[in-house]
N, C-alpha and C positions, 0 to 999 in steps of 0.2 A: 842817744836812745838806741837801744839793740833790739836788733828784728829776733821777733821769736825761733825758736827753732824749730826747722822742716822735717817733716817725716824721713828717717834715715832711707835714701837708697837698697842698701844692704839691708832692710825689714820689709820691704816691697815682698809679696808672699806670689811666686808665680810671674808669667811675663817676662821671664824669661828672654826671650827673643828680643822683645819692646827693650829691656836693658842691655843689652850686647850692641845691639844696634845704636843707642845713646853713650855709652861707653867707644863704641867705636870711633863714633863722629868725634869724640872729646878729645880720643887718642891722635886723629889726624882733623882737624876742623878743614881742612879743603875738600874732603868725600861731601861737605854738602850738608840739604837740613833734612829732617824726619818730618815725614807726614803719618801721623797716627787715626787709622780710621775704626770709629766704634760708637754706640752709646755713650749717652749720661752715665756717671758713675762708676766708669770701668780705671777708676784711678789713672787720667792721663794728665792730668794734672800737677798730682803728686807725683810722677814720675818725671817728669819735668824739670820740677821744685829739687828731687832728691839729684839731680846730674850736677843743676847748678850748684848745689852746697858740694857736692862732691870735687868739683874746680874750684873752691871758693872762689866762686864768681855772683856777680849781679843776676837775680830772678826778676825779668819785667814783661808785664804782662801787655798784651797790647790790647785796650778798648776796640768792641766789636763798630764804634760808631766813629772811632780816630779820625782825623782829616791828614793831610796829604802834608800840610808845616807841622803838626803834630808829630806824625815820626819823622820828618827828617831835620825839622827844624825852622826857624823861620827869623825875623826883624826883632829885638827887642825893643816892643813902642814906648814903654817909662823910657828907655833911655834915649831914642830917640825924639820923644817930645819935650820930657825933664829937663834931658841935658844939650838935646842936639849932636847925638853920637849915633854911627849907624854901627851898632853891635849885634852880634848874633846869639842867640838865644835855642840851645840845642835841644833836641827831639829825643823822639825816645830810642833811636838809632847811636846816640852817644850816650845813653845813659846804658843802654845793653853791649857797651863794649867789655868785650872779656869774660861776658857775662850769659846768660842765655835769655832769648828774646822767643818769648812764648806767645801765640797764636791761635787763641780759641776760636773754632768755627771758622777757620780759616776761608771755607770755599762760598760764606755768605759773604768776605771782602769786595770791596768792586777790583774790577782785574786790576786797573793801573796801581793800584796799593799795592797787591801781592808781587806784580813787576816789582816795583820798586823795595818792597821785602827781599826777594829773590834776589836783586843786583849789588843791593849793601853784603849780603849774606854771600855769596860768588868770589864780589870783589874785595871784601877786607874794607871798604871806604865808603861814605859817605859825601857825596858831591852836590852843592848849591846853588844852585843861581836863581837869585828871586830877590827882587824889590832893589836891583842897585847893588845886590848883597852877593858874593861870589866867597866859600867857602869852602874847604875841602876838612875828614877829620877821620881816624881809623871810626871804623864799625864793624870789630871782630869778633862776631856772637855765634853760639847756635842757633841758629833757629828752628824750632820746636812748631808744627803746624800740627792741629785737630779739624777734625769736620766727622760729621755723620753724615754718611753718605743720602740719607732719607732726605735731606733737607735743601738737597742740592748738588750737583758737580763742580768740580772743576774742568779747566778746557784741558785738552789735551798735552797742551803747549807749555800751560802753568805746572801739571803734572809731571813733566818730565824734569822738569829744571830741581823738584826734588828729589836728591839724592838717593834716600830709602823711604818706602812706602810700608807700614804695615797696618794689621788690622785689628783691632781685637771684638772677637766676636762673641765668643764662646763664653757663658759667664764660667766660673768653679764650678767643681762640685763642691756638694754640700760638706765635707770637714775641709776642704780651701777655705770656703766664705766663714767657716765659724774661725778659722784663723785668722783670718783678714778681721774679721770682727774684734775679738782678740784684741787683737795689736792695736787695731783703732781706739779702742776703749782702755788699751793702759797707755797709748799714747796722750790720749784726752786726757788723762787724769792728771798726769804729772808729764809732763813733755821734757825735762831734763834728766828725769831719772831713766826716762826709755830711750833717749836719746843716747846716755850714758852707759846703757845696756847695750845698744849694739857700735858702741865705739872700737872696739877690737874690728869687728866685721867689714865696718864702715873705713878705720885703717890700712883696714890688710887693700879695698877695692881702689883707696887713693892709689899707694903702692901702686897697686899693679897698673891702674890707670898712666903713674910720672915713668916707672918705667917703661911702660908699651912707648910711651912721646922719646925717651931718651933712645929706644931700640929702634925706634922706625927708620932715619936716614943711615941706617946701616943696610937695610935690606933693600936687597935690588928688585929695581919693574924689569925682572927678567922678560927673556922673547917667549919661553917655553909658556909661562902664564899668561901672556899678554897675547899667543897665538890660540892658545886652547879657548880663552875668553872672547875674542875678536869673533872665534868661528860660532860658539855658542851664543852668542848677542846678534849673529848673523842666524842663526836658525831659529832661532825666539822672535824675527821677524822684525827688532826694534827699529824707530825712526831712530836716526842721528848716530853720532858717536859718545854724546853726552854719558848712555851705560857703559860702556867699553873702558870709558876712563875712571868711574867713578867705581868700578866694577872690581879693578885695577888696583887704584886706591885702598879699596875695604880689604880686598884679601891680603895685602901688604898691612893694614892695622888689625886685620886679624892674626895673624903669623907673631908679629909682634905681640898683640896679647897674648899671645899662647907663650912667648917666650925666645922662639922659634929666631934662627939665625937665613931662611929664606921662606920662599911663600912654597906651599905645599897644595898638592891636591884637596886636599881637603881642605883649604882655607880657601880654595874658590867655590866648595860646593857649599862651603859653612852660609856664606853672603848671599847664593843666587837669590835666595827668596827675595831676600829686601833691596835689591836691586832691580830684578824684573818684573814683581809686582805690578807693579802701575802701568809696565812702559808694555808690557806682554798682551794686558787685554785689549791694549790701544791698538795693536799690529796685528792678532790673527783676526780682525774682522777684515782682512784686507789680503788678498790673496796675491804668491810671489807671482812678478812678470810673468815667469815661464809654465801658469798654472790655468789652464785654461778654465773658465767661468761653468757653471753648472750648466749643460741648457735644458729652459722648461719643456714643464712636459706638455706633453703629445693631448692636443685637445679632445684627441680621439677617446685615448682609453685611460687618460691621465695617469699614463707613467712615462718613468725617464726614455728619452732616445738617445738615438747614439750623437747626440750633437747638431741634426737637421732639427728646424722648428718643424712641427705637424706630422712627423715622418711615424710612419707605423710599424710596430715589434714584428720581429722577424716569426713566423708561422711555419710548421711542417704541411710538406704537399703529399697526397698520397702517392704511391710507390707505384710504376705503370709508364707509360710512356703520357710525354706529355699532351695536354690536349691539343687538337686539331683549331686552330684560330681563321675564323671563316672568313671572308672576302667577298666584299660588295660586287655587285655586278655593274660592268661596266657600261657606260654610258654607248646608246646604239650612237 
């Protein structure tokens, strides 16, 4: 039986950014997975849907209600009650190998799911121990996370371990949506003939997609990019080295998708966004070592002091000698 066909990639109207960034990850899968933050309806779905068919890879979606043997796997009991055989029965972590492993409402997950999303997606594998049962199996996916931010956070910790973070907020204008409409409604009508329609587009994006993959281990994690980045992810305030590398990474798969025989300035400024996103508003609520604390104000006149608690703003004294300060009389 043959899975219908997905909305082309290359017909996605806008988003821009959202697709360079999915593209990118596809060009190098070790930059890590995409967190897409936005409303219902803002096609993150189908954008998703269109990377996978663009790798001909596996589309799997993960249930917001999944259990813990569910994605990684678990006993199979027919066989071990049927036959008396302790065989394993795989998750949805081998069924998105190669494939992309997409992630609705990510940040309503309980954390230790998302760890363990997070650590298949990292390491390329898949590791078992449960029931007697000791497995190991690749689990080489994208991973593809959504959340709306209304609905809830994520912890700091989970956030960072995402590679690029974007957002979409903004709806179209009004001739975007009537395109978007458009397309949806000659998509719906006949899904082969539109599909058909943007296969040239769709071809040209594979392209450039197999050769970005075949250009990449030619270009070097030179010092001059990897110092210019190092000191930038150092004034952005970031915890950890996690952006640095991942940072690293992108503008090395972006230079390649450009073509490009090394990594250029402008393929590190091309990535900053979707790298320091998430990890930038985590850091400036935290002020450097060397930054000394606001101190409050002055109870007196409720404005800032120079740094003493209570201490009172400096005042002009008139002009004149100063006054005479009187003196008690002393004790007979």
């Amino acid at each position: 039986m043959s899975l219908p066909p997905s909305f082309p990639l290359a017909a996605i109207v806008g988003a821009d950014d959202l697709k360079l960034a999915l593209c990118l990850v596809a060009v190098d899968p070790k930059i890590g997975g995409v967190l897409i933050e936005g409303p219902r309806g803002m096609a993150k779905s189908t954008l998703a849907r269109g990377i996978a068919d663009l790798l001909d890879g596996r589309f799997v979606t993960l249930p917001l209600g999944a259990t813990e043997e569910r994605i990684t796997g678990s006993l199979d009991l027919d066989a071990a009650l049927g036959e008396g055989q302790v065989r394993f029965s795989p998750g949805l972590l081998a069924r998105a190998d190669q494939g992309v492993l997409y992630v609705d409402e990510v940040n309503l997950l309980p954390d230790p799911l998302v760890d363990i999303l997070l650590d298949a997606a990292a390491s390329g594998l898949n590791h078992v121990e449960r029931d007697g049962l000791s497995r190991q199996h690749p689990a080489r996916f994208l991973l593809v996370g959504t959340m709306n931010p209304e609905e809830g956070e994520l912890r700091p910790q989970l956030l960072d371990r995402f590679a690029f973070s974007l957002a979409l907020e903004r709806p179209p204008e009004p001739a975007g949506r009537a395109e978007i409409v458009r397309r949806r409604l000659a998509f719906d009508q006949d899904p082969a003939a539109f599909v058909q329609h943007w296969a040239a587009a769709s071809a040209a994006l594979r392209q450039q997609c197999q050769q970005a993959r075949q250009r990449l281990a030619a270009i070097a994690l030179d010092e001059a990019s990897l110092e210019d980045i190092t000191r930038r992810c150092f004034a952005a305030r970031v915890d950890g080295l996690r952006a640095d590398l991942v940072w690293l990474r992108a503008a090395r798969a972006y230079a390649a998708w450009r073509g490009d025989s090394a990594i250029r300035p402008e393929d590190i400024d091309r990535v900053e966004p979707f790298v320091l996103r998430h990890r930038r508003q985590a850091a400036d609520a935290m002020p450097l070592p060397d930054s000394p604390s606001p101190a409050p104000a002055s109870p007196v006149n409720n404005q800032e002091s120079d740094g003493q608690w209570g201490a009172l703003p400096a005042c002009n004294l008139p002009a004149g000698p100063a006054p005479e300060v009187p003196h008690w009389p002393k004790k007979p």
